[in-house]
C-alpha positions as CSV (number, residue, x, y, z in Angstrom):
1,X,0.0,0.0,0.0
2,X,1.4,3.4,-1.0
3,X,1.9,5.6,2.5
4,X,3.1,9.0,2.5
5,X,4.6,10.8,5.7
6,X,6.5,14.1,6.3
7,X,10.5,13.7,6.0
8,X,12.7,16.3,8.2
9,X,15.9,17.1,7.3
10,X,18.1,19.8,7.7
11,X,20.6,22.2,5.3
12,X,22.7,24.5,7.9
13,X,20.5,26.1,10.1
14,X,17.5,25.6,8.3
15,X,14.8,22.8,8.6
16,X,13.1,21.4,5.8
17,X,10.2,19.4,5.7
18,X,9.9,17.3,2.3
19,X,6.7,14.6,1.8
20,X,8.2,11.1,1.6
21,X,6.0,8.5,-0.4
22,X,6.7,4.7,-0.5
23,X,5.2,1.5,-1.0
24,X,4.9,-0.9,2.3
25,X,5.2,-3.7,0.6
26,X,8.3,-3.5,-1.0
27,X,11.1,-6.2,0.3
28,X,14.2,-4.8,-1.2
29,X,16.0,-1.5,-2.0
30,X,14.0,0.7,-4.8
31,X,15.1,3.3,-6.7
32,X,14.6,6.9,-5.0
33,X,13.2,9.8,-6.9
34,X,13.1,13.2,-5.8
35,X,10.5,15.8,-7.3
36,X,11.1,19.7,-6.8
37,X,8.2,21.3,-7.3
38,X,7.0,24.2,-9.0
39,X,7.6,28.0,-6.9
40,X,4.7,27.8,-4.8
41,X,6.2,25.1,-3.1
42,X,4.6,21.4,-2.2
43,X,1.4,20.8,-3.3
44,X,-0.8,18.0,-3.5
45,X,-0.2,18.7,-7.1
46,X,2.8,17.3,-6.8
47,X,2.3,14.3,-4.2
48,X,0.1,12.6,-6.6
49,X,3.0,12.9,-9.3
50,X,5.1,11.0,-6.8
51,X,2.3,8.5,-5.7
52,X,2.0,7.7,-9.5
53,X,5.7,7.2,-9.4
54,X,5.5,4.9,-6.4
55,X,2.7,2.7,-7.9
56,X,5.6,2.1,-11.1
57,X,8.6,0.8,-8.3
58,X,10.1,3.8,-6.7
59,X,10.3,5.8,-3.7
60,X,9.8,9.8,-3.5
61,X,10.7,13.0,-1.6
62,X,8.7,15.5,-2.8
63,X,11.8,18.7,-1.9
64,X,10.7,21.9,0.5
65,X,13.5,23.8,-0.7
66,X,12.4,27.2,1.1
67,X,13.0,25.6,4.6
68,X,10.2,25.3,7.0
69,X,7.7,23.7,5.0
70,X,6.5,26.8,3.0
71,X,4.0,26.7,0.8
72,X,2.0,29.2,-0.8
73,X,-1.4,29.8,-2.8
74,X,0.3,33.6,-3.9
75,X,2.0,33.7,-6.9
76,X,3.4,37.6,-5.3
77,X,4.4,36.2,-1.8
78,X,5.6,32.5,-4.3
79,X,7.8,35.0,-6.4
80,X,9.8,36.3,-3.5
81,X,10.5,33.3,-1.9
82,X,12.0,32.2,-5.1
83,X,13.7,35.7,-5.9
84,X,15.7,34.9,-2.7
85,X,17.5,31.6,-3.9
86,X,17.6,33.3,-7.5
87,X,19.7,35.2,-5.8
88,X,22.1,33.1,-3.8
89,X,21.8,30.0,-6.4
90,X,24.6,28.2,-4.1
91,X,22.1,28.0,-1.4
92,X,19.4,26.5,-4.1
93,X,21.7,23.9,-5.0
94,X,23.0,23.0,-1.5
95,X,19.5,22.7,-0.1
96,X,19.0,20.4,-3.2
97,X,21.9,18.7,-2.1
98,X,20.4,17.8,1.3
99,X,17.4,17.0,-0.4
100,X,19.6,14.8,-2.0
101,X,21.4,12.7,0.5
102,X,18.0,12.9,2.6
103,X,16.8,10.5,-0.1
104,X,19.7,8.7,0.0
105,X,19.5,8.1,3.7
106,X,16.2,6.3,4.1
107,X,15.4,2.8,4.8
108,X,14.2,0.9,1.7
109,X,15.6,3.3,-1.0
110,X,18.8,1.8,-3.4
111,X,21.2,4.9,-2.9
112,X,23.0,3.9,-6.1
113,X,19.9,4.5,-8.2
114,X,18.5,7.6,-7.7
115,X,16.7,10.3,-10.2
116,X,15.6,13.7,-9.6
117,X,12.9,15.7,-11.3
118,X,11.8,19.1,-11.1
119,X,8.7,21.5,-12.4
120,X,9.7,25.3,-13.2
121,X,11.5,26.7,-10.6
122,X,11.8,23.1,-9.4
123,X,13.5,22.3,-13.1
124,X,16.1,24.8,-12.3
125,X,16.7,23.5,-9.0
126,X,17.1,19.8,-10.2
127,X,19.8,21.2,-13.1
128,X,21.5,23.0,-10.5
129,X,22.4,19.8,-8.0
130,X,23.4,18.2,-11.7
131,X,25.8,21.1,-12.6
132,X,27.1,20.9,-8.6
133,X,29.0,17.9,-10.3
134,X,27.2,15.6,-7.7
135,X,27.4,12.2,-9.0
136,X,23.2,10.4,-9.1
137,X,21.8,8.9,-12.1
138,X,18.9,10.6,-14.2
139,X,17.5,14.4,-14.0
140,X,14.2,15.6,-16.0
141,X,13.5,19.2,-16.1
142,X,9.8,19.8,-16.8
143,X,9.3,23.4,-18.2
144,X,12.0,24.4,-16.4
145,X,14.4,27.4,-16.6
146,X,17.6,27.3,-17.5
147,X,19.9,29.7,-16.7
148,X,22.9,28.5,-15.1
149,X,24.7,30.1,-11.8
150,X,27.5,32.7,-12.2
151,X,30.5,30.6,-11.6
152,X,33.9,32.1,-10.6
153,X,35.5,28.4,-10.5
154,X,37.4,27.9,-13.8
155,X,37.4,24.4,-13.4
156,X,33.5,23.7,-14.2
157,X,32.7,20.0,-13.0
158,X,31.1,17.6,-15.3
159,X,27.7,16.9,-15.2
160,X,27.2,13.5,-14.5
161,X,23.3,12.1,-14.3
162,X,21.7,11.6,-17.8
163,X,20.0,14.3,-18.8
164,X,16.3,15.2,-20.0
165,X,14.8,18.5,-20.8
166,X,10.9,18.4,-21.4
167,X,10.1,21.8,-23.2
168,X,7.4,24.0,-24.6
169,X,8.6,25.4,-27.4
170,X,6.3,28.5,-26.6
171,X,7.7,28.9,-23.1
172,X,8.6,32.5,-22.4
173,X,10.4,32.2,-19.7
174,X,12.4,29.9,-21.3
175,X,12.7,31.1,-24.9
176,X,14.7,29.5,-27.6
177,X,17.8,31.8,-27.1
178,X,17.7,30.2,-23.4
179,X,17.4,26.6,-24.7
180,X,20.2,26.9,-27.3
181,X,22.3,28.4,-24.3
182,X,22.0,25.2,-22.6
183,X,22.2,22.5,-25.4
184,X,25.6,24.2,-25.8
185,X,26.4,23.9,-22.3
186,X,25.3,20.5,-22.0
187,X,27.2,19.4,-25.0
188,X,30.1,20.8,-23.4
189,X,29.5,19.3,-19.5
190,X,27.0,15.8,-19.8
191,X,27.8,12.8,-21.9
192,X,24.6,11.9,-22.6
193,X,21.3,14.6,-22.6
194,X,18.5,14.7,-24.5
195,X,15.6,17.5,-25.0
196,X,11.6,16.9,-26.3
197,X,10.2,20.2,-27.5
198,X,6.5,20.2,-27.3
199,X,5.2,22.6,-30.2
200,X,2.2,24.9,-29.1
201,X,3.0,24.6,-25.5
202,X,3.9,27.2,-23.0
203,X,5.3,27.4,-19.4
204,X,3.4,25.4,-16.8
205,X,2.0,23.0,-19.6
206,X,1.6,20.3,-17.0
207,X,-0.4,22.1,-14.9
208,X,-4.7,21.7,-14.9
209,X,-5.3,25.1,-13.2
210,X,-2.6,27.2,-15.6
211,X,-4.6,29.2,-17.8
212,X,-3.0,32.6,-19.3
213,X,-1.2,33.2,-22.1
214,X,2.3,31.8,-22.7
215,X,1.3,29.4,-19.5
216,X,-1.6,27.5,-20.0
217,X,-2.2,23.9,-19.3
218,X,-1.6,21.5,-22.7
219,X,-3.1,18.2,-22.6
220,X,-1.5,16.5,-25.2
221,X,2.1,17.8,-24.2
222,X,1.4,16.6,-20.6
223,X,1.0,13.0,-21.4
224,X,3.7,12.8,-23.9
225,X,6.2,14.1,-21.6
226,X,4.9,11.7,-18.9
227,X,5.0,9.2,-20.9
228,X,8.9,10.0,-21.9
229,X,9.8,10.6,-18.4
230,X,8.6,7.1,-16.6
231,X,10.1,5.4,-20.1
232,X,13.6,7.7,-19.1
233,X,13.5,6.6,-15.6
234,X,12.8,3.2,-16.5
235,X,15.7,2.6,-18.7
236,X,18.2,4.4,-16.6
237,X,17.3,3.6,-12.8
């Protein structure tokens, strides 16, 4: 039976309270997946991505990457939550990192085969901990943005998980300039990425309640890319 519980972990001095979802009945190790969600922060939007992933074999921690549990219904008070860690992108990534070896800690989960996937803001998030040059298996950005951290380190570390970039080719906070920036850099950083642009599709194209120009919910797009990511997941963890 699936069960889902809260997960406490810490980054530093600040407590974060992720949603871990499992099945009971499993015996032996499973892969671990973690979801970042979109900038509001965890929903049960989100949970139910993660319980679909647990009926398919895996474990998930759906990431609070705020600190606190925070969560929001206000896309103003959503916006600078995430202006603050657009800001100090070291403290995105290392609270992703947590996230990370949070996963990695609990009972039940095979901490040598472990994804991570992220909506929007999340997307950015799960890139970062894969540009950290932290070594885990598979990433999927879904609409994601893409712009990578200032670095002042010359020696940039290779990317190391596979990569997949789910896209709306509409997107405009992502826009092709943006996309092209990234194929570049991850021709130059991953071995082995790939990217599915969705044509007619926006920001937020996975989301039922999105509904505004440039980020409206797309149907079609939503269960192709669903439909690419469990087959991703499947082949590499």
């Amino acid at each position: 039976m699936i069960q889902q519980k809260q997960h406490i972990y810490t980054e530093g001095d600040t407590t974060m309270h992720g949603q871990f979802i499992w099945d009971d009945q499993q015996t032996t190790p499973v892969p671990g997946i973690l979801i970042a969600p979109a900038f509001c922060g965890i929903t049960s939007f989100f949970v139910e991505r993660g319980k679909e992933l647990v009926a398919q074999g895996y474990s998930v921690l759906v990431v609070d990457y705020y600190g606190d549990g925070r969560s929001t219904t206000s896309p103003e008070e959503a916006t600078l939550w995430k202006s603050e860690l657009d800001e100090n992108r070291h403290v995105l990534c290392q609270r992703m990192l947590a996230a990370l070896n949070a996963l990695r800690g609990i009972d039940g989960v095979d901490e040598q085969r472990i994804g991570a996937m992220g909506y929007c803001f999340g997307g950015k998030g799960v890139l970062d901990l894969a540009r950290s040059g932290e070594s885990f298996t598979a990433v999927v950005s879904l609409h994601g943005v893409y712009d990578a951290p200032v670095s002042d380190n010359a020696d940039i570390p290779e990317i190391k998980p596979s990569v997949l970039i789910l896209h709306g080719y509409d997107d405009p906070l992502s826009p092709p300039d943006s996309l092209d920036t990234l194929c570049q850099e991850l021709s130059e950083r991953c071995s082995d990425w790939q990217i599915l642009t969705f044509g007619h599709t926006g920001h937020s194209f996975t989301n039922p309640k999105a509904n505004n120009p440039g980020f409206a919910f797309q149907a079609r797009s939503t269960n192709r890319s669903w439909k690419a990511l469990t087959h991703f997941f499947a082949e590499m963890i």
